[in-house]
C-alpha positions as CSV (number, residue, x, y, z in Angstrom):
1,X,21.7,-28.1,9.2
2,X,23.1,-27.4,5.6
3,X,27.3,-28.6,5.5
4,X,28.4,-26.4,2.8
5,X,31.7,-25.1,3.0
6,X,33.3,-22.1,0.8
7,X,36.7,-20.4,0.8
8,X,36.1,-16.8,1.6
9,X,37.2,-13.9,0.4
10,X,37.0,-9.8,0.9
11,X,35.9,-8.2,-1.6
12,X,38.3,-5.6,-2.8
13,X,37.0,-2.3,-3.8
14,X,35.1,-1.1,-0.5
15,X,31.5,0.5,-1.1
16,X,31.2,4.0,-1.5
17,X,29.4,7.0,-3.5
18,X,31.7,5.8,-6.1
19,X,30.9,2.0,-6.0
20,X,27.7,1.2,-5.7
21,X,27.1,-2.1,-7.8
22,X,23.3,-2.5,-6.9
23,X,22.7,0.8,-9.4
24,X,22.1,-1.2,-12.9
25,X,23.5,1.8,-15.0
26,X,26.8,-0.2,-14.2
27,X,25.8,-2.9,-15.9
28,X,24.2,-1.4,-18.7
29,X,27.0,0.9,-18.9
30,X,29.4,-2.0,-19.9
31,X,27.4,-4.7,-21.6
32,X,25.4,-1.9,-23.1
33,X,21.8,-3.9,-22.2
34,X,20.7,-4.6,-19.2
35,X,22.1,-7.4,-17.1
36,X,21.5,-10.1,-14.4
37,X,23.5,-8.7,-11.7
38,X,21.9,-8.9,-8.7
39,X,19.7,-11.7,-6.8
40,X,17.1,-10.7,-4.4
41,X,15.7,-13.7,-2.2
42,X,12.3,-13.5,-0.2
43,X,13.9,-16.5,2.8
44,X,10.9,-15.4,5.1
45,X,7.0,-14.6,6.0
46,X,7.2,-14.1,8.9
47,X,7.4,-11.1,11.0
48,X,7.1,-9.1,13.9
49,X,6.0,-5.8,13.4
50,X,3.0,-4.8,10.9
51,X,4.3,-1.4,9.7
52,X,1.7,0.7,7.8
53,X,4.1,1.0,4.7
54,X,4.8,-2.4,4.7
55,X,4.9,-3.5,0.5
56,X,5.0,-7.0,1.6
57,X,2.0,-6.8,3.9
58,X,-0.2,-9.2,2.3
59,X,2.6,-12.1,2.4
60,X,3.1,-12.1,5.9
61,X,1.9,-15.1,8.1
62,X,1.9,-16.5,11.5
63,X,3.4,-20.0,10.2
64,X,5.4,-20.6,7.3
65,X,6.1,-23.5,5.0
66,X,9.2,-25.3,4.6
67,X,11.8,-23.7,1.7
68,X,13.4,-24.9,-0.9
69,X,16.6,-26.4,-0.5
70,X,19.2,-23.9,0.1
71,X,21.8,-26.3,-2.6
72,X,18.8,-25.4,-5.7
73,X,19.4,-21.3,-4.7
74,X,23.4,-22.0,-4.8
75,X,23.2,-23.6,-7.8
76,X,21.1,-21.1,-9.6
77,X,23.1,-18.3,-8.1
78,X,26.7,-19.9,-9.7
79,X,25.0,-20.4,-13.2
80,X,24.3,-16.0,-12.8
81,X,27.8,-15.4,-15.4
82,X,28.2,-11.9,-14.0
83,X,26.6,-11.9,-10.4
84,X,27.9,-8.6,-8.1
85,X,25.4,-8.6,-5.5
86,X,22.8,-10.7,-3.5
87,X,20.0,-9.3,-1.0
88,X,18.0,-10.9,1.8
89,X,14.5,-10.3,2.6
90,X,11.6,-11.1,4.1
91,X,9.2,-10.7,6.3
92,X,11.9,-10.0,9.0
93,X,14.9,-12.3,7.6
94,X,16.0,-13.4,11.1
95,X,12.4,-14.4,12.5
96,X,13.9,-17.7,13.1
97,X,17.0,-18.4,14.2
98,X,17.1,-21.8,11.8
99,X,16.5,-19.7,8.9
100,X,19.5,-17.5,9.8
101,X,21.6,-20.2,10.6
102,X,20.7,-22.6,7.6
103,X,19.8,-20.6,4.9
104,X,21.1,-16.8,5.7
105,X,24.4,-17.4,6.7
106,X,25.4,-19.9,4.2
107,X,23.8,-17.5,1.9
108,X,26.3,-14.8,3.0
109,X,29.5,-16.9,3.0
110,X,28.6,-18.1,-0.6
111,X,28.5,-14.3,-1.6
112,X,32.3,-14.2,0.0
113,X,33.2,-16.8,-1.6
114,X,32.7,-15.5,-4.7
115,X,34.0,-12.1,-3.7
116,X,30.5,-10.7,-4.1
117,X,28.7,-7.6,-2.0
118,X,25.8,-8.9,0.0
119,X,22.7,-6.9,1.9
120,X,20.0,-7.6,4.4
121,X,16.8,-6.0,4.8
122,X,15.4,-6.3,8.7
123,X,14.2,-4.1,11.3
124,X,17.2,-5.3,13.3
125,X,14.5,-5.3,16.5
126,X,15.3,-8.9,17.2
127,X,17.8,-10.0,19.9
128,X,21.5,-9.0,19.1
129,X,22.6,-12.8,18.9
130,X,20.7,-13.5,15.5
131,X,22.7,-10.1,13.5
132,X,26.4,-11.4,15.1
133,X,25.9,-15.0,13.2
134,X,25.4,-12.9,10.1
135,X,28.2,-9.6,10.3
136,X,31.1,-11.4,9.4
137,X,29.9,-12.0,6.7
138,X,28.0,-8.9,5.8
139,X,28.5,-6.0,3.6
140,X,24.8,-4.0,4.1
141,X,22.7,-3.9,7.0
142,X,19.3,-1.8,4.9
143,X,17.0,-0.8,8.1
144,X,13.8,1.1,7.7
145,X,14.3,4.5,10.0
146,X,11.1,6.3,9.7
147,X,10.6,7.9,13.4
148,X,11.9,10.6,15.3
149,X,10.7,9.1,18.6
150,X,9.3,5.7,19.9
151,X,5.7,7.3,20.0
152,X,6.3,7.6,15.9
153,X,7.6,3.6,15.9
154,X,5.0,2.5,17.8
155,X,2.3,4.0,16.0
156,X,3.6,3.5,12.1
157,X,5.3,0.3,13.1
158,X,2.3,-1.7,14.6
159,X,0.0,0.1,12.3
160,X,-1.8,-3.1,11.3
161,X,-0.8,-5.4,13.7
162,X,-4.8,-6.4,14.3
163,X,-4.3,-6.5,18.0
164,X,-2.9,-4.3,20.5
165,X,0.6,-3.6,21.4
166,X,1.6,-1.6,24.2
167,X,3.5,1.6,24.1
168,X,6.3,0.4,26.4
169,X,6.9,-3.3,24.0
170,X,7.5,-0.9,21.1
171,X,9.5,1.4,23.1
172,X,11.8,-1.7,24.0
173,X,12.0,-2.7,20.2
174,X,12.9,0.8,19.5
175,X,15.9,0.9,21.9
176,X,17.3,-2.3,20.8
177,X,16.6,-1.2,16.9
178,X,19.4,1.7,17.7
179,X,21.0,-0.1,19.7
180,X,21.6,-3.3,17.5
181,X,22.6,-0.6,14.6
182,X,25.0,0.6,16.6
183,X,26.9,-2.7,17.1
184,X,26.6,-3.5,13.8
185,X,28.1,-0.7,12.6
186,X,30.9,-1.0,15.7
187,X,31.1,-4.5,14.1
188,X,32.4,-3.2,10.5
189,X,29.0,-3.5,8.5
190,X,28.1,-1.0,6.7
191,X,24.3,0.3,8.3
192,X,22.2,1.7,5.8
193,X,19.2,3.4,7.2
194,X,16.0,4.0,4.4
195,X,14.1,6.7,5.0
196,X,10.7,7.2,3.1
197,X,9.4,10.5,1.8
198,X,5.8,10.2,2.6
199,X,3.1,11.7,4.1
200,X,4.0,11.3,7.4
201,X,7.6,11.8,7.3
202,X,8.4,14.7,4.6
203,X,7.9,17.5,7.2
204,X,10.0,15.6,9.6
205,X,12.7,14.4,7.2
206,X,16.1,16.7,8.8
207,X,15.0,15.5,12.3
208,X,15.1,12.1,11.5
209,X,18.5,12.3,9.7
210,X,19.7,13.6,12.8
211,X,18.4,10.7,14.2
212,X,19.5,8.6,11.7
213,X,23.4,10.0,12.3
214,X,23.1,9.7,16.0
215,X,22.9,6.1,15.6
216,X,26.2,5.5,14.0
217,X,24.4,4.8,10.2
218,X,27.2,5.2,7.6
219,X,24.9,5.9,5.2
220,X,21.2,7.7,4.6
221,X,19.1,6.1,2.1
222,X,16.1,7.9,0.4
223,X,13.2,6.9,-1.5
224,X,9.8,8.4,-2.2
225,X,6.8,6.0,-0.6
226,X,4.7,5.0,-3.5
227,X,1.9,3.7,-2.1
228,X,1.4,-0.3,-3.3
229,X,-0.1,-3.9,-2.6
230,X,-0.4,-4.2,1.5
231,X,0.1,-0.1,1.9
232,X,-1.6,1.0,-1.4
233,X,-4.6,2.9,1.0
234,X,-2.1,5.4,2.3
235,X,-2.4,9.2,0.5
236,X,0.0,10.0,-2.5
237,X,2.4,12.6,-1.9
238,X,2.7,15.2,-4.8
239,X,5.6,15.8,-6.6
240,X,6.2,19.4,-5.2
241,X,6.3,18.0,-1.7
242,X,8.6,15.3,-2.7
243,X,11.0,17.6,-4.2
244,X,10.6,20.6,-1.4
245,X,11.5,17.7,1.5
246,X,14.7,16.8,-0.4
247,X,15.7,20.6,-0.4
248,X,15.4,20.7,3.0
249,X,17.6,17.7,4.0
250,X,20.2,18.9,1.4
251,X,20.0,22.2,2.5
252,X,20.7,20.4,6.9
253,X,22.5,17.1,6.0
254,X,25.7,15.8,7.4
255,X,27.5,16.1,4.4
256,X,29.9,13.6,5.7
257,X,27.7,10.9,5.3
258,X,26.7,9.0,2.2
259,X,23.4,9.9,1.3
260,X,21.6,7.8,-1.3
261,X,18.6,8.5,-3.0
262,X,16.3,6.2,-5.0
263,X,13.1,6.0,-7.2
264,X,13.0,9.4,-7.6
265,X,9.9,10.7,-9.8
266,X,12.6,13.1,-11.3
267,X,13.8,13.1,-14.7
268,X,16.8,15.3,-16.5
269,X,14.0,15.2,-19.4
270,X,11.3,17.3,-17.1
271,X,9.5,20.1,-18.4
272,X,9.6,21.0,-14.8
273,X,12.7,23.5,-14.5
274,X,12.9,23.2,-10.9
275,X,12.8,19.4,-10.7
276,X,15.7,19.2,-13.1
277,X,17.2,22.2,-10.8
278,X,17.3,19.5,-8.1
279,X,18.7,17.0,-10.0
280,X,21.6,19.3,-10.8
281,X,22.1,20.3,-6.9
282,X,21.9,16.3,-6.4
283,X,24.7,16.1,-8.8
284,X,26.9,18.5,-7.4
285,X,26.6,17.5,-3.6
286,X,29.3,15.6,-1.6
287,X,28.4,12.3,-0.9
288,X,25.5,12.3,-2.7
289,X,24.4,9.9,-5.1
290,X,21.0,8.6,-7.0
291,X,20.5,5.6,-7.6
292,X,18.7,3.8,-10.6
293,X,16.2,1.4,-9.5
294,X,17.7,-2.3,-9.5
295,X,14.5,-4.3,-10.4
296,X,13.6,-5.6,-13.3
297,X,16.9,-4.1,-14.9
298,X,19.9,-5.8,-12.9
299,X,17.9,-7.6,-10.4
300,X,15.5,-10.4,-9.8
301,X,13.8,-11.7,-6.6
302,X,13.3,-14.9,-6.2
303,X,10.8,-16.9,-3.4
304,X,12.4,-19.5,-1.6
305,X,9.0,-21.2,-0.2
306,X,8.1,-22.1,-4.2
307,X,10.8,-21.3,-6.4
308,X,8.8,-18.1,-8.4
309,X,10.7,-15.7,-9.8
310,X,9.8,-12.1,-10.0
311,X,10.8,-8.8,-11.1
312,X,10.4,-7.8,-7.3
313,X,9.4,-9.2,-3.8
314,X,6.6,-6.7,-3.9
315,X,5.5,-6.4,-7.7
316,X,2.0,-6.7,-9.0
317,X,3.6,-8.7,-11.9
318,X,3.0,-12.4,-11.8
319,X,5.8,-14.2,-11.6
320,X,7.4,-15.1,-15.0
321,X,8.7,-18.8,-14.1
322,X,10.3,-21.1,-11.8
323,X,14.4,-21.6,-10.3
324,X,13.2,-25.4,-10.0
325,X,13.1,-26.0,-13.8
326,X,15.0,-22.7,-15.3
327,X,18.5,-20.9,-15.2
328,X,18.1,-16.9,-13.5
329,X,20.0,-15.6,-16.8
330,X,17.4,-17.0,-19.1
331,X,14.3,-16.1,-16.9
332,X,15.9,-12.7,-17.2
333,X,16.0,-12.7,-20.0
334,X,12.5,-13.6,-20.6
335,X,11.4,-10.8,-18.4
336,X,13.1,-8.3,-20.9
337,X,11.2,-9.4,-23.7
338,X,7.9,-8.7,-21.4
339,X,5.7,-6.0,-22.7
340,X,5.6,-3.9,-19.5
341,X,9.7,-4.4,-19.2
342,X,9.6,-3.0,-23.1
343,X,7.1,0.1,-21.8
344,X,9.9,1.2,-19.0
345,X,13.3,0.0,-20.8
346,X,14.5,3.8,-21.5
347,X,17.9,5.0,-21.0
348,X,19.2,8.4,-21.0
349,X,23.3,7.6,-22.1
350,X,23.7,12.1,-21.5
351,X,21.9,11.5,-17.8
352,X,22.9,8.0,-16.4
353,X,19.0,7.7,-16.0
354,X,17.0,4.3,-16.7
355,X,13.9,6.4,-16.2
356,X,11.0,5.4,-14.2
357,X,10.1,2.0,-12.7
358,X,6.9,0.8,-13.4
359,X,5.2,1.9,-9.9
360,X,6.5,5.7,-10.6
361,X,5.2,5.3,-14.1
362,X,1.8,4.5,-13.6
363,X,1.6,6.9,-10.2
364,X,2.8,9.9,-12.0
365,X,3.5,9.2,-15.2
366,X,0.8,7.0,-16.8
367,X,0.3,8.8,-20.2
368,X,4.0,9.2,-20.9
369,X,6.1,7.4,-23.4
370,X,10.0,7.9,-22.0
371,X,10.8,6.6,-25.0
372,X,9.8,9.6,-26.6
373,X,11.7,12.2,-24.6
374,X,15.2,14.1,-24.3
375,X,17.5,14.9,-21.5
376,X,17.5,18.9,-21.3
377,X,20.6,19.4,-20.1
């Protein structure tokens, strides 16, 4: 077991609609290009559910190989000169308990240490035991919440699991999914449950927010589904139905809760009047906010099995070098100067908008240079 010790701290400015320091338009916003801010590490393969929208999909395995040591990933992260957040991710993180104990929660206490916001991404269907090592040390609990029933988790959730799972073992991992958000909420973490707009869920978007509410979440996080790597056979949902299912959950939302939306295919530059209408109502809501996407902007993921860097854990970009021989600032760096980083490196000062990531790009937006366009405000 890894003996690293740190003095912790709490961070001081609580997370909020008005401090969100995963959103990169911080960042760009005082060093006026965009930043390394935020570390993303992949610490696992291993998982056990096969969800349908997985992006990941094609990564996951039955046995894994050892990682790097966790004393290369600290040392990378100090040399990061203006570091704000990290984020776990798999796989399911916690699969094995001697990854959350050796890697995940040193991870987490480093983060404290340097007075730094942290986030997990899991299902949170594992037993209770592996989420208490890590919520003392935890600022963001990111679930996926894409169901309004078990039936719904058992059939998206175990969508390509290759062999059969009965109804009732999905049923149980659905209990202790709201059940474990529960406590960890109770617990003082701050539960974050991502919704995707697809095809499945935009009709059925207010009922799970309900859902979603009833669980104790603190905050509802939205993003379109663009269909990619492992779930790139699903159907594309158009714009119009994108933009429709929002209305709707604005127009039944607890407005008391944060509500978070990201990767929208929606642009203040739209010669669409009623997508920028939409934008506008987004603006004006209570405890609503939109955020810019974090990758390739203030964020990097890196794989802790080999030490690749990339611009996300899911991105059809090859990854661009290698924490064993090369500092995170300069590999940043490096990816800004890339061609494709170049081709979506737009920013709308009037809008607080770093247009489109690359995947809304080429889904909607393939022929357009954002370069070339103007907030209509």
């Amino acid at each position: 077991m890894n003996s690293i010790d740190f003095a912790l701290q709490q961070p001081s400015n609580p997370l909020s609609p008005h401090n969100d320091p995963w959103d990169p338009i911080r960042s760009l916003q005082q060093f006026g290009r965009h930043t390394l801010t935020s570390v993303e590490m992949t610490v696992s393969n291993l998982c056990n559910m096969r969800c349908e929208h997985c992006a990941v999909g094609d990564t996951l395995v039955m046995t894994e190989p050892a990682k790097l040591p966790l004393e290369l990933m600290i040392k990378r992260l100090d040399e990061v000169k203006y570091l704000e957040t990290i984020s776990i991710t798999g796989g399911e993180p916690s699969f094995s308990d001697r990854t959350v104990k050796e890697y995940m929660v040193p991870l987490l206490q480093y983060a404290r240490s340097r007075g730094i916001r942290s986030q997990i991404n899991s299902n949170v269907t594992l037993p209770y035991s592996r989420y208490e090592q890590l919520a003392p040390y935890l600022d963001v609990m990111h679930i996926s919440f894409n169901y309004t029933n078990a039936d719904d988790f058992h059939q998206i959730g175990f969508a390509k699991a290759g062999h059969h799972v009965s109804r009732d073992a999905a049923a149980k991992l659905y209990d202790r999914m709201i059940d474990n958000a529960r406590r960890l909420s109770d617990a003082g973490v701050l539960v974050s449950a991502e919704s995707m707009i697809n095809y499945r869920t935009h009709s059925q978007i207010a009922e799970i927010h309900k859902l979603i509410m009833e669980m104790g979440c603190q905050r509802h996080e939205v993003h379109p589904m663009y269909p990619s790597s492992f779930a790139k056979d699903l159907p594309v949902l158009s714009r119009e139905d994108m933009r429709k299912a929002i209305e709707r959950l604005l127009d039944t939302r607890d407005k008391n809760i944060w509500m978070l939306f990201g990767t929208l295919p929606f642009y203040h530059c739209s010669e669409n009047p009623e997508e920028r209408d939409l934008l506008k109502r987004l603006a004006a809501e209570p405890n609503v906010t939109v955020r810019n996407d974090p990758d390739g902007r203030n964020r990097l993921n890196v794989n802790l099995f080999t030490g690749e860097v990339f611009v996300t854990d899911f991105s059809d970009v090859p990854a661009f070098g290698n924490i064993e021989g090369e500092k995170l600032d300069d590999l940043f760096d490096r990816w800004l100067d890339h061609s494709l980083a170049r081709s979506v490196n737009c920013h709308c000062p009037a809008a607080a908008c770093c247009g489109p990531n690359l995947l809304v790009k080429d889904m909607y937006y393939n022929e357009v240079d954002f370069h070339q366009k103007k907030a209509i405000l």
